[in-house]
LUMLUMZA-354235 format. One record per residue (C-alpha): residue in three letters; y, z, x; residue number from 1. Coordinates in steps of 0.02 Angstrom, whole numbers, plus 32768, in hexadecimal, padded with zeros to 4 digits. Layout:
// LUMLUMZA-354235
<r: Ala, y: Y, z: Z, x: X, k: NUM> .
...
***
This chain:
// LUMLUMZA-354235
<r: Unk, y: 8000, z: 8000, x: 8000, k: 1> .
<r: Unk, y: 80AD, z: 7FEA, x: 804C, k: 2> .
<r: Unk, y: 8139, z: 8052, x: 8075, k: 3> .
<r: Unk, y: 81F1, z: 801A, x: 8034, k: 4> .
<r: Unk, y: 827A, z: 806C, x: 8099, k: 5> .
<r: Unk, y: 8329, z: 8040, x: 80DF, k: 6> .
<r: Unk, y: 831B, z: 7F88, x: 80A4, k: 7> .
<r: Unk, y: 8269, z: 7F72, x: 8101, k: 8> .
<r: Unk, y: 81B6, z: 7F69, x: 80B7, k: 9> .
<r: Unk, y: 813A, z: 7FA8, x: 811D, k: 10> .
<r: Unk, y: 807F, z: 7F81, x: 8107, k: 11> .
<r: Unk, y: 7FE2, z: 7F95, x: 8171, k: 12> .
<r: Unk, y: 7F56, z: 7F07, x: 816C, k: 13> .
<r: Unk, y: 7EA4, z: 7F03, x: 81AC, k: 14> .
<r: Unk, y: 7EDC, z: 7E9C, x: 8238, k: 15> .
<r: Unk, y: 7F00, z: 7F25, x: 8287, k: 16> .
<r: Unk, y: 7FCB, z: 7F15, x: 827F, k: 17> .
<r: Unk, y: 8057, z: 7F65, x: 8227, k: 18> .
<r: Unk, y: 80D0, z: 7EEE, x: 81EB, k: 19> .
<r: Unk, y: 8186, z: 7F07, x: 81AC, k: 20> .
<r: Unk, y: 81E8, z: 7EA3, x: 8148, k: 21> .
<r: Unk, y: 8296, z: 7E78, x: 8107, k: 22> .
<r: Unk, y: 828B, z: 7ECE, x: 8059, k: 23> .
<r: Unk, y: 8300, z: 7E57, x: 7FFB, k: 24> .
<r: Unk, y: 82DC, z: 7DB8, x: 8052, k: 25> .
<r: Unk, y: 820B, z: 7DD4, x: 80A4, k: 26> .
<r: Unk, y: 8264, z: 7D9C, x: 8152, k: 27> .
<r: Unk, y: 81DA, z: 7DD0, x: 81D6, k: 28> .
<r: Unk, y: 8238, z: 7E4F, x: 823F, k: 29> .
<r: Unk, y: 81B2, z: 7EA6, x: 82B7, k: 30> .
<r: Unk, y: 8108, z: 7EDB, x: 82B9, k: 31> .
<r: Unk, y: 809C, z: 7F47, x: 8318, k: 32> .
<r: Unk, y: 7FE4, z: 7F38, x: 834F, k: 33> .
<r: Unk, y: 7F64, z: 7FCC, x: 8344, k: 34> .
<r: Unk, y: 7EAA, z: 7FCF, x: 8380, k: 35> .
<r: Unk, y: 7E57, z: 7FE0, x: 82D3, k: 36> .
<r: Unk, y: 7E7C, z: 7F91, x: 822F, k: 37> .
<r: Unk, y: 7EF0, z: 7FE5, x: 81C1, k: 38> .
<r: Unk, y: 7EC2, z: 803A, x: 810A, k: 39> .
<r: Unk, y: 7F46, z: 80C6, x: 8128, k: 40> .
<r: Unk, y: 7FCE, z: 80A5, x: 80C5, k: 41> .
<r: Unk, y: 8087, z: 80BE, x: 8132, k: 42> .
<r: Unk, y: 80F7, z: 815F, x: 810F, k: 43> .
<r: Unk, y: 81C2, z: 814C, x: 813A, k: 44> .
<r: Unk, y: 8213, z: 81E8, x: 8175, k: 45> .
<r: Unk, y: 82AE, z: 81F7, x: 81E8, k: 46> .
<r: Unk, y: 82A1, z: 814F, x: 823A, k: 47> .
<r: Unk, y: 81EB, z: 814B, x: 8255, k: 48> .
<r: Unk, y: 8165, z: 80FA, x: 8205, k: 49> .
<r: Unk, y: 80D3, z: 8161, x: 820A, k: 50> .
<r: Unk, y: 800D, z: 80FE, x: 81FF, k: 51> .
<r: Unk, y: 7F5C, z: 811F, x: 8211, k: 52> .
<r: Unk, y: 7EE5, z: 80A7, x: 825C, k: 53> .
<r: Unk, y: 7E29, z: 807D, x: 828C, k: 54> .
<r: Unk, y: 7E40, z: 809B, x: 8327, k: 55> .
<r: Unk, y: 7E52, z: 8155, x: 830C, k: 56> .
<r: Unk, y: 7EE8, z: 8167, x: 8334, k: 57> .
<r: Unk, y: 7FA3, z: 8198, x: 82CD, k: 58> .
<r: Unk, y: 802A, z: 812C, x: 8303, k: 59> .
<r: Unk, y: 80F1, z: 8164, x: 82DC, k: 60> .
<r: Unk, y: 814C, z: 80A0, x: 8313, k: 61> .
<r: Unk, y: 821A, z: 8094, x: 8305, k: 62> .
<r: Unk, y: 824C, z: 805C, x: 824E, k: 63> .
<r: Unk, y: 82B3, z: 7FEB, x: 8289, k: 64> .
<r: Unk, y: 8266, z: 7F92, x: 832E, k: 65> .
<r: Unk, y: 81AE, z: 7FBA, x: 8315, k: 66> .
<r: Unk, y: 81A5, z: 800C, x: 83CA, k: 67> .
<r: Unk, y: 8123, z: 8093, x: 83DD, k: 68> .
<r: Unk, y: 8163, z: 8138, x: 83E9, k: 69> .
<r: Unk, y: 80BB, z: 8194, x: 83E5, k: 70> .
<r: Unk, y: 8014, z: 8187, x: 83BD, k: 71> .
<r: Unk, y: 7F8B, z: 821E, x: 83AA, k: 72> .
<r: Unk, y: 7EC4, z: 8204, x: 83BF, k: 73> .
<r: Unk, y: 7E56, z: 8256, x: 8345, k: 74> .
<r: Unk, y: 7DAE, z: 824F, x: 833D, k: 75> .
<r: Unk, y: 7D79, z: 81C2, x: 82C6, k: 76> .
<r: Unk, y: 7DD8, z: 813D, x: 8275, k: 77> .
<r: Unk, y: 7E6D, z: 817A, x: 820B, k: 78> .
<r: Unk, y: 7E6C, z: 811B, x: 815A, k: 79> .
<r: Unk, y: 7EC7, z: 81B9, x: 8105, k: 80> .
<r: Unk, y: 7F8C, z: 818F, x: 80EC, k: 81> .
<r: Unk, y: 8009, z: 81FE, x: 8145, k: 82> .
<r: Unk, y: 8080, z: 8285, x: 80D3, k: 83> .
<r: Unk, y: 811F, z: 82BC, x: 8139, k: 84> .
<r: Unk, y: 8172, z: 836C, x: 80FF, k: 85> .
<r: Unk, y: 81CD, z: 83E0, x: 8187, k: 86> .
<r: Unk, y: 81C4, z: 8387, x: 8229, k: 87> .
<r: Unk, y: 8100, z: 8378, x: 8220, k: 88> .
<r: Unk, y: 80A1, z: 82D4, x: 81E9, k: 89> .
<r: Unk, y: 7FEF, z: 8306, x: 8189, k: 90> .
<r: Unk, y: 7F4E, z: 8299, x: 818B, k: 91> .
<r: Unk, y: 7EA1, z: 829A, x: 816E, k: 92> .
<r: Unk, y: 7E25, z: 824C, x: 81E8, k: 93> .
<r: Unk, y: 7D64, z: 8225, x: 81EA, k: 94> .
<r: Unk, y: 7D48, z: 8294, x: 8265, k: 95> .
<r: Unk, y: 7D55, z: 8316, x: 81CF, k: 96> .
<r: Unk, y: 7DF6, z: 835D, x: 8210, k: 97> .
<r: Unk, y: 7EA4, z: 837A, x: 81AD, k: 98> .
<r: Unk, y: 7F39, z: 8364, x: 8224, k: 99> .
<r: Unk, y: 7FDD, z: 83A8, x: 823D, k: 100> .
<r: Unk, y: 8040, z: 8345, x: 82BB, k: 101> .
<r: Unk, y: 80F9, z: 836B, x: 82FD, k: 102> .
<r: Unk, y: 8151, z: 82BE, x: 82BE, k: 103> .
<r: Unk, y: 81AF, z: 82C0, x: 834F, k: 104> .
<r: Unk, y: 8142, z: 82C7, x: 83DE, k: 105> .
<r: Unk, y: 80A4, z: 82B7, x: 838D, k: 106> .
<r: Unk, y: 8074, z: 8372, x: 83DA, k: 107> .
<r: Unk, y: 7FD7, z: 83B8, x: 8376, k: 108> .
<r: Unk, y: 800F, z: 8448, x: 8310, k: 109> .
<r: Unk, y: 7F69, z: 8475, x: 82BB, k: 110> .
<r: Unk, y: 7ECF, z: 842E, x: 826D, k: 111> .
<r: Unk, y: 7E4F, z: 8462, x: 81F1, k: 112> .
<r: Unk, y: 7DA0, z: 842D, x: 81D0, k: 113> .
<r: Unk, y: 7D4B, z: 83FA, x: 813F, k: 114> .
<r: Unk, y: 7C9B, z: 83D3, x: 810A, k: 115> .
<r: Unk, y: 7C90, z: 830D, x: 8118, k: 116> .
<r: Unk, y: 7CFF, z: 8289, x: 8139, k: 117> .
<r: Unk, y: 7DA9, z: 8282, x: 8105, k: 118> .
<r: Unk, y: 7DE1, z: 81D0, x: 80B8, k: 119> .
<r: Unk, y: 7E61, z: 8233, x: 8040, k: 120> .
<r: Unk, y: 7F1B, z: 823D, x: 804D, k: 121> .
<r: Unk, y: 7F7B, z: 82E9, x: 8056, k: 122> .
<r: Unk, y: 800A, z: 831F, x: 7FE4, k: 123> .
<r: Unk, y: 8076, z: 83A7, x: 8036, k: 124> .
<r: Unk, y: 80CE, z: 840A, x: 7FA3, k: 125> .
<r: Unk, y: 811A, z: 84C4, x: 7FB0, k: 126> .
<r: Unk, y: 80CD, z: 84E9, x: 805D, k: 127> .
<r: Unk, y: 801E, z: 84B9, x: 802D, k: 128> .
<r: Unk, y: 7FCF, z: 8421, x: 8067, k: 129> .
<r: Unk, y: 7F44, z: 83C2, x: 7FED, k: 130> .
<r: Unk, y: 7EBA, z: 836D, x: 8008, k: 131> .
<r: Unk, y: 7E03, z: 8324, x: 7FED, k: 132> .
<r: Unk, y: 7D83, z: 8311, x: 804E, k: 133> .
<r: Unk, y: 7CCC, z: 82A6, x: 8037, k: 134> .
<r: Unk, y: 7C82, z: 8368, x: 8039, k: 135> .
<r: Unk, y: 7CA9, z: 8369, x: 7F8B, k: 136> .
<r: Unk, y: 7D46, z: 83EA, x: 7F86, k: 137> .
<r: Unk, y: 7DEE, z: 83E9, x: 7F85, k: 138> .
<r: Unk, y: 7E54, z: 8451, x: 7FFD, k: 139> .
<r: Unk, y: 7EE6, z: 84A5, x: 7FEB, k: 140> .
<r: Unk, y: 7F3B, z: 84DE, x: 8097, k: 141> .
<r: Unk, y: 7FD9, z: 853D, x: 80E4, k: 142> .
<r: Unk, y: 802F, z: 84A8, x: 811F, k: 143> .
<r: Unk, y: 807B, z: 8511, x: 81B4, k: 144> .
<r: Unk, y: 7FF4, z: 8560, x: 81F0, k: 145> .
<r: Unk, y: 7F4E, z: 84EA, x: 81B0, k: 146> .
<r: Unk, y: 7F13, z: 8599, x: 8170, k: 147> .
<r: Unk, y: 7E98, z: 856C, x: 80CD, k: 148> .
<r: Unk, y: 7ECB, z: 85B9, x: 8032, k: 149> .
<r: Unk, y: 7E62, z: 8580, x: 7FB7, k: 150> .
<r: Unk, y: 7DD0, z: 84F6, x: 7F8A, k: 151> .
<r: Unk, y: 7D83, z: 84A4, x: 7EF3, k: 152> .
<r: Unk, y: 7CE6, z: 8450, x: 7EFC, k: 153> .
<r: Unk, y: 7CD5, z: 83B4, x: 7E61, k: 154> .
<r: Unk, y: 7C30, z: 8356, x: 7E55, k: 155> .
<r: Unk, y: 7C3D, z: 82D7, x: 7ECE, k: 156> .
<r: Unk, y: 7CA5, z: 829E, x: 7F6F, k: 157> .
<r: Unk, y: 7D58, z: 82A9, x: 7F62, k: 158> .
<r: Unk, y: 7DC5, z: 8213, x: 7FAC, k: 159> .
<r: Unk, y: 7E49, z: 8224, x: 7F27, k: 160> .
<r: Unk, y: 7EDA, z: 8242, x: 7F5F, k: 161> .
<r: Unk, y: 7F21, z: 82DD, x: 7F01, k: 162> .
<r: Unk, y: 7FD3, z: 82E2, x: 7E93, k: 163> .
<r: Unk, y: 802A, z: 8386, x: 7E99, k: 164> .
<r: Unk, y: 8095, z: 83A7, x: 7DFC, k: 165> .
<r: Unk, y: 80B7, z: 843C, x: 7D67, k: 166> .
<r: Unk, y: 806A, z: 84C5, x: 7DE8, k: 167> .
<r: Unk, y: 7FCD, z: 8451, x: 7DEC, k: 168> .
<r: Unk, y: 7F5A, z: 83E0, x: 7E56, k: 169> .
<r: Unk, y: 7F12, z: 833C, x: 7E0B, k: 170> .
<r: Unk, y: 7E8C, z: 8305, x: 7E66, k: 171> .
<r: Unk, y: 7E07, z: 8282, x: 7E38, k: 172> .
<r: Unk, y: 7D59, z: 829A, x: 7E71, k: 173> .
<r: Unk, y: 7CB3, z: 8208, x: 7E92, k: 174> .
<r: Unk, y: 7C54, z: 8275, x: 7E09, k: 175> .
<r: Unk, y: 7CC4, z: 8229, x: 7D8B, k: 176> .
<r: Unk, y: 7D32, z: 829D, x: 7D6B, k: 177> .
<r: Unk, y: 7DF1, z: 82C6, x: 7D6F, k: 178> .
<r: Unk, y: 7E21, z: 8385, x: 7DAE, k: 179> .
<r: Unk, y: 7EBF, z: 83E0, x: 7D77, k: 180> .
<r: Unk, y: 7ED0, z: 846F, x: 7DD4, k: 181> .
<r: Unk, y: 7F37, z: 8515, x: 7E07, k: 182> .
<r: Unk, y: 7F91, z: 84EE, x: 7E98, k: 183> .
<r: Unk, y: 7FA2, z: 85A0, x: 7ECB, k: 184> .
<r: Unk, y: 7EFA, z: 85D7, x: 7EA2, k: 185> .
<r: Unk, y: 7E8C, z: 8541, x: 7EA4, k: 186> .
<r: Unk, y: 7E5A, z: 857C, x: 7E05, k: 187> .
<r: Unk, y: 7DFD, z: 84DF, x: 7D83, k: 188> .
<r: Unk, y: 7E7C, z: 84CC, x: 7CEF, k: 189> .
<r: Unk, y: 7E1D, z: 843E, x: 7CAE, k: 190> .
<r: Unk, y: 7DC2, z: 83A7, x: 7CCE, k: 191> .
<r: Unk, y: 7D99, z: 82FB, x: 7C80, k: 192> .
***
């Protein structure tokens, strides 16, 4: 999915490059190879565009050149889609992991494990960081500290990506289902 930001679209492809483009007129302005292909979809924040790739790394490129500014090795292909909130960039990786990143410098700040693979992308709301994993749950973590706070385990694998919004999480789930729950507690208000 592309980003739209500052008069640019920016989009990923499974070539392996990030492109971005003139958002009024599609004028080619730069673009930026990777190692992998790309499913991540870009995030915008503070002059960066911020992408996962196959080649297991997080890239943060200059909005407006494309030039890298920093990339960070995980430990399996990153497919997850980046969330920025309060100088940190958040991802999920094969390799299981959540990630906290400085969006600066690209610094690891902390990460957290889950069951299985992680193809799901985080939403960062009210200091808590969201997110499923192919171990069935959903997490819900401090986003300063990657301390867990709370899991709910549906039927199936979760690759949803969650929405946070009314004090809950809405999370869909492989067994079919779509979660609502507490996003303090983690608590099940209902599912369909």
């Amino acid at each position: 999915s592309p980003a739209v930001a500052e008069g640019r679209v920016f989009v990923g492809s499974r070539n392996g490059m990030i492109y971005a483009l003139n958002a009024s007129t599609g004028v080619h302005l730069w673009n930026h190879t990777t190692g992998g292909a790309i499913w991540s979809s870009p995030v915008v924040g503070d002059g960066k565009v911020f992408i996962g790739s196959e080649d297991r790394r997080v890239y943060a490129l200059n909005a407006t050149t494309g030039a890298l500014i920093w990339s960070y090795l995980t430990g399996e292909r990153v497919n997850s889609s980046p969330a920025v909130a309060d100088g940190k960039v958040y991802v999920g990786s094969y390799d299981k992991n959540v990630y906290a990143l400085n969006a600066t410098n690209g610094a690891l700040i902390w990460s957290y494990q889950t069951g299985a693979v992680i193809f799901s992308s985080p939403a960062v709301v009210d200091g808590r960081v969201y997110i499923g994993s192919r171990d069935n749950n959903i997490y819900a973590l401090n986003a300063t500290t990657g301390a867990y706070l709370w899991s709910y385990t549906t039927g199936d694998d979760v690759e949803s990506s969650p929405a946070v919004a009314y004090g809950m999480v809405f999370v869909g789930s492989r067994d079919g289902g779509l979660y609502a729950l507490n996003a303090t507690t983690g608590a099940p208000i209902w599912n369909k």
